[in-house]
KETOR-406125 format. One line per 8 residues: number of its first residue (from 1); their letters; for each residue y, z, x of C-alpha. Coordinates in Angstrom, 2 decimals. Last residue first. Example, Ala and Ser with C-alpha at 12.3 -4.5 7.8 and 13.67 -1.06 7.14 Angstrom:
2
2) SA) -1.06 7.14 13.67  -4.50 7.80 12.30
! end
This chain:
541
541) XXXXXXXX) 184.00 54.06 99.17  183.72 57.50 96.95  185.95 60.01 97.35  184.53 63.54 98.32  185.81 66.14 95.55  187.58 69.35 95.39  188.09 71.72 92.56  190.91 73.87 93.37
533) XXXXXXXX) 189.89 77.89 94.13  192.74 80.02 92.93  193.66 81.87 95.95  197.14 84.14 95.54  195.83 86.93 92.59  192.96 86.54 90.53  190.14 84.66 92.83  191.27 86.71 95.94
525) XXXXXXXX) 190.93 89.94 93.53  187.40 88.36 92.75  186.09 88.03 96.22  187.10 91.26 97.13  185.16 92.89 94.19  181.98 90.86 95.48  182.67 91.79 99.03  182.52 95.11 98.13
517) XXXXXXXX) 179.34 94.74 96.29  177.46 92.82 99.20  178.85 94.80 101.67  177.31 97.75 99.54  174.37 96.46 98.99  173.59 95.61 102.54  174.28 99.23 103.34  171.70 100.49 100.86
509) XXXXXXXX) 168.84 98.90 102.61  169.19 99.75 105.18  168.43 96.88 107.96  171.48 95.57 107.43  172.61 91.90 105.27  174.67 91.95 103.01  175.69 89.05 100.45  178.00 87.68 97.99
501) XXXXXXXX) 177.92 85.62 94.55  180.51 84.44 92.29  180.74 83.41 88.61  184.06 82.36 86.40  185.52 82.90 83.08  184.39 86.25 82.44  185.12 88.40 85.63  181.53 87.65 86.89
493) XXXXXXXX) 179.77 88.98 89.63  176.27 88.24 91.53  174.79 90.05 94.16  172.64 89.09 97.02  170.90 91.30 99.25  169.32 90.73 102.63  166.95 93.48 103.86  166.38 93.84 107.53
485) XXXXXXXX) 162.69 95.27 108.47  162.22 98.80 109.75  160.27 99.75 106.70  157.61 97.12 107.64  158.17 95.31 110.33  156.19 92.21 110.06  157.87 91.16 106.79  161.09 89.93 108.25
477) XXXXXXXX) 164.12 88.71 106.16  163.10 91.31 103.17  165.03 89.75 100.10  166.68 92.00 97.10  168.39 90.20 94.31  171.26 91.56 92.25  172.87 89.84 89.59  175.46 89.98 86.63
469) XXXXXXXX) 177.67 93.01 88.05  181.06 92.93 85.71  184.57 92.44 86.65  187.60 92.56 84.03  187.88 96.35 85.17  188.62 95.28 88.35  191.56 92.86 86.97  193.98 96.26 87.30
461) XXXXXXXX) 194.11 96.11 90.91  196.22 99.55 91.87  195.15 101.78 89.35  191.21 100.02 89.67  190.70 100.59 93.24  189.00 104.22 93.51  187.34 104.03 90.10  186.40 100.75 90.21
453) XXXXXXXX) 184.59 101.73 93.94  183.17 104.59 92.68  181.46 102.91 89.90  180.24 100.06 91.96  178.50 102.89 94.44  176.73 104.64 91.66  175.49 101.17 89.99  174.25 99.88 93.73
445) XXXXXXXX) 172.82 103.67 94.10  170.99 103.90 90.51  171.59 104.87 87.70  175.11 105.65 87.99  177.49 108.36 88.95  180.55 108.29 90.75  182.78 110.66 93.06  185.89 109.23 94.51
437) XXXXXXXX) 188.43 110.24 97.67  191.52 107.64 97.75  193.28 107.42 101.46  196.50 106.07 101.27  198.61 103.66 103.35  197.94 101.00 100.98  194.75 101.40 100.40  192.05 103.07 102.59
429) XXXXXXXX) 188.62 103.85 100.48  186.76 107.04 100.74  183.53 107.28 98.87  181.03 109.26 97.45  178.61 107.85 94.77  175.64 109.58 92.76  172.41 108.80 91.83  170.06 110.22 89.06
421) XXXXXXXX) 172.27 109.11 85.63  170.43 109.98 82.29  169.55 107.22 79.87  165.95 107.22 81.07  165.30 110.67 80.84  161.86 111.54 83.29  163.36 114.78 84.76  164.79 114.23 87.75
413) XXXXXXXX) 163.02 114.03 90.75  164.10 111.04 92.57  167.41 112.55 92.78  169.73 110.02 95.07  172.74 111.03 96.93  174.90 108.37 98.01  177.55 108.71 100.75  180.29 106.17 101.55
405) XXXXXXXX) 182.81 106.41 104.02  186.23 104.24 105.22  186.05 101.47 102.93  189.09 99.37 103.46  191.42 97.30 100.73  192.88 94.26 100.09  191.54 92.55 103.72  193.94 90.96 106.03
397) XXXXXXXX) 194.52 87.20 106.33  196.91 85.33 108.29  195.12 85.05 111.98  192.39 83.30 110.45  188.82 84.41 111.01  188.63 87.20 107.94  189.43 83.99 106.04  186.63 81.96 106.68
389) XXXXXXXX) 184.23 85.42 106.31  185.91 85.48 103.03  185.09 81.75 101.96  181.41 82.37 103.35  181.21 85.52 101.25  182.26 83.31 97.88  179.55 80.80 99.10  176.71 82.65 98.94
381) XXXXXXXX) 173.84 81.36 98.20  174.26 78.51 101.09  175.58 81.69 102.99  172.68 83.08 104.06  172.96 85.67 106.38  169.70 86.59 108.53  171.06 87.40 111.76  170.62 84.01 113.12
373) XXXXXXXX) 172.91 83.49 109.96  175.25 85.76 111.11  175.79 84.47 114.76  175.96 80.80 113.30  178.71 81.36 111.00  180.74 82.88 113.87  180.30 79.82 115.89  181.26 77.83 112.93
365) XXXXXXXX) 184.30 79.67 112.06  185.76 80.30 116.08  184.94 75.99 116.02  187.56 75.61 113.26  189.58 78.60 114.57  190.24 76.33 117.40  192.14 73.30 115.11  191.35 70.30 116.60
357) XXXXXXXX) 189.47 69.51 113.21  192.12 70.50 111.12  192.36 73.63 108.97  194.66 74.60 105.89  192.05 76.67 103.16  192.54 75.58 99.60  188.93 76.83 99.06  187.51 73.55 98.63
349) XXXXXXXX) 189.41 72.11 101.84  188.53 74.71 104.18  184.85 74.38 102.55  184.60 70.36 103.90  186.29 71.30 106.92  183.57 73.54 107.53  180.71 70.92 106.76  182.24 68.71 108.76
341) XXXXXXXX) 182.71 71.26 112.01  178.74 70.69 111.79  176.59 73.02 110.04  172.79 73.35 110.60  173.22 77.02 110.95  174.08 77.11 107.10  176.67 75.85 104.83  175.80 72.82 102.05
333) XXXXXXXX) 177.90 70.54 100.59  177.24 69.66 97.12  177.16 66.30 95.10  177.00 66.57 91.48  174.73 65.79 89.11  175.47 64.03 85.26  173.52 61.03 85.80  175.84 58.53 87.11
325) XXXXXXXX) 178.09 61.83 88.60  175.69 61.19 91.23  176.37 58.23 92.76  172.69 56.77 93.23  170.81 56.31 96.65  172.85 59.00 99.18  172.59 59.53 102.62  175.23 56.53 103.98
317) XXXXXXXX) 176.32 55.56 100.47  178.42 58.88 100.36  181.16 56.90 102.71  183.43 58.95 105.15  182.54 62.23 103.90  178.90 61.20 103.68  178.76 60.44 107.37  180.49 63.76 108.24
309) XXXXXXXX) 177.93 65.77 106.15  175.00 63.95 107.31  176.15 64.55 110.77  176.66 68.32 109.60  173.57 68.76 108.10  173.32 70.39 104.75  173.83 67.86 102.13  172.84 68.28 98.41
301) XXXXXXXX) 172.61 65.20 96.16  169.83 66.32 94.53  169.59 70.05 95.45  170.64 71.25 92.01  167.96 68.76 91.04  168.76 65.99 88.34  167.82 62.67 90.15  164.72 63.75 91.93
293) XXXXXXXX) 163.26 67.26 91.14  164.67 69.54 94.45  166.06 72.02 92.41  163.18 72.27 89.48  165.39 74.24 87.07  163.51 77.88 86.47  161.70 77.87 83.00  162.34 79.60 79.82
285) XXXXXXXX) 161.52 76.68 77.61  164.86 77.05 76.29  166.47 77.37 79.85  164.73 74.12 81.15  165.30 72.09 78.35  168.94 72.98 78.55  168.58 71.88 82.51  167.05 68.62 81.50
277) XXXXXXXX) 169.46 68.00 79.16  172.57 68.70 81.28  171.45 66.37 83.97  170.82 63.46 81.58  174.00 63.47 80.07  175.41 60.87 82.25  172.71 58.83 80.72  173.96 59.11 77.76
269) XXXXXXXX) 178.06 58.06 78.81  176.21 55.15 80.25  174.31 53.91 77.57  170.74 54.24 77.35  167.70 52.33 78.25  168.48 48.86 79.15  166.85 47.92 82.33  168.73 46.85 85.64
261) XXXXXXXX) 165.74 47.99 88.12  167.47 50.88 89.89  169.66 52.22 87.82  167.85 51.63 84.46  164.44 51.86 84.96  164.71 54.52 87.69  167.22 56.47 85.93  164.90 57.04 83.25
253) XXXXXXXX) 161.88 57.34 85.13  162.87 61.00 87.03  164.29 62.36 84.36  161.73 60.76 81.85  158.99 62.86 83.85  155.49 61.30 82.91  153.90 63.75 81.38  152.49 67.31 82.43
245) XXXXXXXX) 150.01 68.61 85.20  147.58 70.61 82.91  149.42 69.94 79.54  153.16 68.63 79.53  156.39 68.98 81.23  157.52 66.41 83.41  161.05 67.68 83.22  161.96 65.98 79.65
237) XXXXXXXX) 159.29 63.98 78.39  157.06 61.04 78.33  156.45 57.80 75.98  157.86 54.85 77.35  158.13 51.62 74.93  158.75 48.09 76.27  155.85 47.34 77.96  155.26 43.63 80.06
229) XXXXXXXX) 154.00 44.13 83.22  157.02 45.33 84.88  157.20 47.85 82.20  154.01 49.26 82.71  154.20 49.13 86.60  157.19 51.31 86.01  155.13 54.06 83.98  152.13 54.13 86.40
221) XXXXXXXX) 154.94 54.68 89.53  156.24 57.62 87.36  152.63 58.67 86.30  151.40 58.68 89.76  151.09 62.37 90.59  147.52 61.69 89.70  147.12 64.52 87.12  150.29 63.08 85.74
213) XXXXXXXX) 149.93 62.27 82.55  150.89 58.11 81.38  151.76 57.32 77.70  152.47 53.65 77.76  154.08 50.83 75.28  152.71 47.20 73.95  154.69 45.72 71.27  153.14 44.52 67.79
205) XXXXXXXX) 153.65 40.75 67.18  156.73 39.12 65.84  157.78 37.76 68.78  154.26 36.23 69.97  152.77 37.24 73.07  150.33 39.85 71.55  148.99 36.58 69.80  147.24 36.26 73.28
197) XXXXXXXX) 144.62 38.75 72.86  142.43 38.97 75.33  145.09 37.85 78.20  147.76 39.74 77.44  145.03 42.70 77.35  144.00 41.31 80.76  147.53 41.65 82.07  147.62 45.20 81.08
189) XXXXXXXX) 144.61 46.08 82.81  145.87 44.18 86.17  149.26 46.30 85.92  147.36 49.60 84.88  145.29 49.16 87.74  147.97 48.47 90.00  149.83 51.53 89.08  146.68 53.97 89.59
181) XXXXXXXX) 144.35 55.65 86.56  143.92 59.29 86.82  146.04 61.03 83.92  143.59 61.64 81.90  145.41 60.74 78.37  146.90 57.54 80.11  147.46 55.94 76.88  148.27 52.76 76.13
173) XXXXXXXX) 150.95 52.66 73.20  150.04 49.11 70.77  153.18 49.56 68.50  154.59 48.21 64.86  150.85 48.72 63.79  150.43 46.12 60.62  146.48 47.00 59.96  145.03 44.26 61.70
165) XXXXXXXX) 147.16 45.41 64.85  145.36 48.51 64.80  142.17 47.10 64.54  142.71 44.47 67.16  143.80 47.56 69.30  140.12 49.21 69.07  138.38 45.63 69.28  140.38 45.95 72.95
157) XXXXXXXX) 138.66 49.19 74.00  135.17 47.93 72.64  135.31 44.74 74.83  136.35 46.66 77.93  133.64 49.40 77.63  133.94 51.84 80.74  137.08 50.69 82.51  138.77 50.11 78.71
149) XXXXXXXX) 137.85 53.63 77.74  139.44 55.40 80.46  143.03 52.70 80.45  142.77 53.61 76.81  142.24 57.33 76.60  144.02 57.45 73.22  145.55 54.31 71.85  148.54 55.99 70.26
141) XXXXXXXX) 149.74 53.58 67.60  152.99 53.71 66.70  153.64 52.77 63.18  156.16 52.09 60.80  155.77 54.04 57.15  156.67 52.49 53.40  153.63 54.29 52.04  150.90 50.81 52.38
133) XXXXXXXX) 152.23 51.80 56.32  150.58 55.11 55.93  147.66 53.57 54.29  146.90 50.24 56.38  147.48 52.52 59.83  144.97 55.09 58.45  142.73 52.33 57.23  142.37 50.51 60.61
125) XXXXXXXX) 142.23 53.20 63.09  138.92 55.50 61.28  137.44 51.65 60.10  137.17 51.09 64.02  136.35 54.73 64.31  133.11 54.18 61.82  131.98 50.79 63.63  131.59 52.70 66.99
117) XXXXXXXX) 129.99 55.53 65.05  130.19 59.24 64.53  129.87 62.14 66.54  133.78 62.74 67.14  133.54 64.36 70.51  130.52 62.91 71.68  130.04 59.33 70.31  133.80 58.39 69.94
109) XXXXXXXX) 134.86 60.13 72.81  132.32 58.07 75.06  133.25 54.92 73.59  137.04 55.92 74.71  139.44 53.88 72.60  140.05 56.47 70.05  142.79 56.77 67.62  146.51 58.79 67.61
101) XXXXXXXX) 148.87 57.98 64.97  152.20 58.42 65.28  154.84 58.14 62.79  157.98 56.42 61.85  160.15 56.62 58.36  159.73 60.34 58.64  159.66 62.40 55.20  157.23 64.99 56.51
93) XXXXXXXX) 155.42 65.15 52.93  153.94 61.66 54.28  152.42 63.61 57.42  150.98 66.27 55.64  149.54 63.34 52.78  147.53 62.25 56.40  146.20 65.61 56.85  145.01 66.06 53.28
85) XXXXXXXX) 142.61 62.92 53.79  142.37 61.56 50.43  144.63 58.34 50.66  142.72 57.79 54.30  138.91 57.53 52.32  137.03 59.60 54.30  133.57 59.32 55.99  134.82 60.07 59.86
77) XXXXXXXX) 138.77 62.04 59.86  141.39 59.81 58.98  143.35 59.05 62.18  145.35 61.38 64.35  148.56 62.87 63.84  152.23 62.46 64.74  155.60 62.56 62.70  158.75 60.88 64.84
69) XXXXXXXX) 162.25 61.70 64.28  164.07 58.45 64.60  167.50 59.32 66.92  171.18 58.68 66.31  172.34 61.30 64.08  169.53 63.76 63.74  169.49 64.78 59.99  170.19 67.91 58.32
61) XXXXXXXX) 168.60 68.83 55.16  165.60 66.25 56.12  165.90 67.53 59.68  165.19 71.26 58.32  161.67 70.13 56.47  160.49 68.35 59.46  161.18 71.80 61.66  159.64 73.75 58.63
53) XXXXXXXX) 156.31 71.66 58.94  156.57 72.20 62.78  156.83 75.75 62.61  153.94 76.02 59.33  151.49 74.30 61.82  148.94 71.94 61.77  150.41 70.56 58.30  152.74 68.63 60.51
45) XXXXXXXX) 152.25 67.57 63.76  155.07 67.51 66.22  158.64 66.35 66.57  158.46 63.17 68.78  161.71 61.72 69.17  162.35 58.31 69.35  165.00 56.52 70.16  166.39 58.95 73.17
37) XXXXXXXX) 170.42 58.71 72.23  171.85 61.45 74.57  173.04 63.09 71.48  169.79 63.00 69.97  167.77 64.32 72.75  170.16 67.22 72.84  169.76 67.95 69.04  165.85 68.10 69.28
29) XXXXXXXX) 165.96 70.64 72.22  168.38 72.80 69.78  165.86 71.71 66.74  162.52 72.42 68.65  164.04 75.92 69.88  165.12 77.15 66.68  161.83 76.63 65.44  160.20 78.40 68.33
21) XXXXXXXX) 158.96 76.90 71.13  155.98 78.14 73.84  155.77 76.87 77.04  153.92 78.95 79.60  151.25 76.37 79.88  152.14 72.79 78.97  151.36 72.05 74.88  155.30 72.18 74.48
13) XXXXXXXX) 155.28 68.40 76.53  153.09 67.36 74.34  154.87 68.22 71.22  158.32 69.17 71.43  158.55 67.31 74.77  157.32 63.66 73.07  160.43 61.51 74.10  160.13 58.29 73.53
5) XXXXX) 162.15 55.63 74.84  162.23 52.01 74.06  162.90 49.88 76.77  165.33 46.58 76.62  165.01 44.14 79.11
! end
C-alpha cells in the first residue's frame, strides 16, 4: 500500500524547545526533504510570520523539485465570512496548490478555547474548506484533538469530519494533538469511523491520515496501527522533534513501514538518504545526533562484544534487523574491555594491519587493551590511539619521534588582555639522532605545548603544518577524589581532508594532554606517509 508522507518539521516540529529556524534554515531543511522525495512538506503559516511568508515567497522563485509545499492555518475565525478572513487570503498569497487547515473536534475546545458554538465550528470547517478549494486549493484537513474529542463526544467528533468532507476535503488527518491515546485505541476508533461513515470506503472519497505526539512514547506504534487500519497519510517529522515530547519520529516509522511491513513510501535510493537527513536536521537545528535513535543512530548498527563481533563477521543477520547501508548507516565495530580477538582482527584489517588469529601479538593487543581501559582509556573515541597502541605492540614499528621533557609555565596573573599569550612551552624532542630544544607560547598549556611541538618537528615532517587542533574535551574518570582524580582527555585533529581523535589519560592533568596531542601529530604523519587507512567492510551473507 502506498503511504503518503508528510513531513511537518518546519512547523511543528520547529515549535519543540530549543529549536529555532531561520529562513535559510527552513529552505536547506526544505531542500533535503525534497531530494529524499517526502510528498508533502509542511512549510509553516503564513501571514503569522514575515519568515515563513518570505520562505513561501522564495519557493515560488525557486521551486522544490519533487515535493508539494504545504501552507497551514486554521479555520475562519467564529462570525466571519471565510472570503473576508485576512488569514485565509495569507494563505492564498502563499501560492501552494495544497494546504492545511486545522478545525476542532474537541467539544470542550470548541466551548472554552474558542467560546463559540457547536453549530458555529461546524460552519467554521465547512466554509473554510468550500473557499480555499472554491480558489483552485486541495485540502488536508487537520482534525485537531480527534481521538480526545471523539472519547468525549463521539457523535460530535464525526459531524466534525462530515463537514469537512461536505466541503471537498482531499484528507480526513486524525490528530493525536495530546499525545495520550494507545495503538489499539486508535485501531478500534478508526474502525468505528469506517463504520459511521461508510462512503469513506469509496475510491473517490477523502483519505483518512494521522498526526500522533508522543507524550505517550507510543506515537510510532500509534502511527503503524493507523496504517494497518486503513490510513494512508503520516504526518510527523524528522528526529521526533516537536512541542513538549515531539512528533511521531519519521526516522524511526519510515523504515518501519517500508522495511518491515512491505509499504510503499520512498524509493530506495531515498530512503538510503534517510541517515543523512536526519543528521542535517540535527546540525541546523543545532542539536546533538540522537546515537542510539533506532535506524539512524551512530550507535545503530554498532557492535562492541566480541562474540557479537565474531558472529556478525561471519553473517551480520545474527545481531542485526535491517542491513544498514538500506538507510544510509553504517555498521561499526566497537573496541573496549568487552573485546574479543574479533574485534581486534576486525581493526588489524581496517588499518591495513597483517595479524591472524594464532598470531600471539593478537592476544599481547587485547590484553594490553584491557590494562588501559581498566585504567580509564577509552578507545571507542579514539580509534586513531587504538591503531598506534596496535602498532607500538608489533615487533616492526618504532615511533617518528620521542619527547624527552616538557615544561609549561603558566601566568595566571597577567594582566586581563585577551589576545595576549600567558603559557609557555619547553620541550626536548629526540629525532633522528638529535635532540631539538623549543620554546612556545600559546594561550593556554595544550596551545603552548602544540606550538612547541610544530616547531620542533615541522623541518623534518613538513605535513605538520597541514595539521590543525579541532577538539579538546576534558573528562574526570573518578569524581570521589577530588583534585587527585585521573583526567581523560580527548583531542581532535584534522589535516584537511580527514579527522582523527586521541587520548591521555594521567592523573595531571596536563600530561594527558600532551599524550593526547602527541599522539594526535603521530597519528597524522602515519596517515601521510606509509599507512593510508583502506576502507574496510564486513561482507554480507
Amino acid at each position: 500500500m502506498k503511504i503518503w508522507l508528510y513531513d511537518t518539521t518546519l512547523r511543528d516540529g520547529a515549535q519543540a524547545e530549543g529549536i529555532s529556524l531561520s529562513l535559510a534554515d527552513k529552505l536547506k531543511i526544505a531542500r533535503q526533504l525534497d531530494a529524499m522525495g517526502i510528498p508533502f512538506i509542511e512549510g509553516g503559516w503564513p501571514g503569522a510570520n514575515p519568515k515563513d511568508v518570505q520562505f513561501f515567497w522564495r519557493l515560488q522563485e525557486e521551486p522544490l523539485q519533487h515535493s508539494e509545499v504545504v501552507a497551514f492555518c486554521s479555520t475562519r475565525r467564529p462570525q466571519m465570512i471565510a472570503a473576508e478572513d485576512p488569514m485565509l487570503q495569507a494563505i492564498l498569497s502563499a501560492g501552494t496548490r495544497w494546504v492545511t487547515i486545522f478545525g476542532k473536534s474537541w467539544d470542550l475546545h470548541v466551548t472554552e478555547s474558542l467560546k463559540t458554538s457547536l453549530e458555529e465550528n461546524l460552519a467554521m470547517i465547512q466554509d473554510s474548506i468550500a473557499y480555499l478549494v472554491s480558489q483552485g486549493r486541495n485540502i488536508i484537513y487537520d482534525a485537531e484533538h480527534w481521538f480526545d474529542g471523539y472519547k468525549n463526544n463521539p457523535e460530535y467528533a464525526l459531524e466534525t469530519l462530515k463537514a469537512a468532507i461536505a466541503a471537498g476535503a482531499s484528507w480526513l488527518v486524525l490528530c493525536d494533538t495530546n499525545g495520550g491515546t494507545l495503538p489499539h485505541e486508535i485501531s478500534q476508533i478508526i474502525q468505528d469511523i469506517y463504520q459511521a461513515i461508510p462512503e469513506l470506503k469509496q475510491p473517490e472519497a477523502p483519505q483518512l491520515g494521522i498526526h500522533p505526539h508522543n507524550d505517550g512514547g507510543t506515537a510510532v506504534a500509534n502511527a503503524i496501527a493507523a496504517v494497518q487500519a486503513g490510513s494512508t497519510m503520516v504526518q510527523g517529522t524528522i528526529n521526533g522533534y516537536g512541542e513538549r515530547c515531539g512528533n511521531v519520529n519519521l526516522c524511526t516509522l519510515i523504515p518501519n513501514l517500508q522495511l518491515k511491513l512491505g509499504h510503499d513510501c520512498l524509493e530506495d535510493s531515498q530512503l538510503a538518504q534517510l541517515t543523512q537527513t536526519s543528521r542535517l536536521v540535527s546540525e541546523t537545528v543545532n542539536f546533538t545526533p540522537e546515537e542510539r535513535a533506532p535506524f539512524v543512530g551512530r550507535s545503530a548498527f554498532a557492535h562492541k562484544g566480541g562474540i557479537h563481533v565474531s558472529a556478525v563477521a561471519k553473517n551480520p543477520l545474527t545481531y542485526e534487523h535491517i542491513v544498514p547501508e538500506a538507510i544510509g548507516n553504517q555498521r561499526r565495530i566497537m573496541i573496549s574491555d568487552q573485546s574479543g580477538l574479533s574485534n581486534v582482527l576486525y581493526y588489524a584489517q581496517k588499518f591495513g594491519i597483517e595479524l591472524e588469529k594464532r598470531d600471539p601479538r593478537c592476544r599481547k593487543i587485547l590484553e594490553r587493551l584491557k590494562n588501559l581501559e581498566h585504567q580509564g582509556y577509552h578507545f571507542e573515541a579514539a580509534e586513531a590511539s587504538f591503531e598506534l597502541m596496535m602498532r607500538s605492540q608489533l615487533e616492526d614499528y618504532a615511533p617518528l619521534f620521542q619527547l624527552q621533557t616538557c615544561m609549561i609555565h603558566c601566568n595566571l596573573y597577567q594582566e586581563s588582555d585577551s589576545t595576549a599569550s600567558n603559557t609557555v612551552a619547553t620541550i626536548k624532542v629526540a629525532l633522528n639522532g638529535k635532540q631539538l630544544l623549543e620554546v612556545a607560547e600559546g594561550n593556554g598549556p595544550v596551545a603552548a605545548l602544540d606550538c612547541a611541538l610544530r616547531k620542533a618537528l615541522t623541518e623534518f615532517y613538513p605535513a605538520i603544518s597541514e595539521f590543525r587542533l579541532t577538539d579538546y574535551k576534558v573528562r574526570i574518570l573518578d569524581g570521589t577524589l577530588g583534585t587527585a582524580a585521573r583526567i581523560r582527555v580527548l583531542v581532535s585533529s584534522s589535516n584537511g581532508q580527514q579527522t582523527w581523535t586521541t587520548l591521555g589519560v594521567s592523573s595531571n592533568i596536563i600530561d594527558a594532554s600532551y599524550q593526547a596531542v602527541v599522539e594526535g601529530i603521530e597519528y597524522g604523519l602515519l596517515l601521510n606517509s606509509f599507512c593510508k587507512i583502506p576502507e574496510t567492510k564486513i561482507e554480507i551473507g
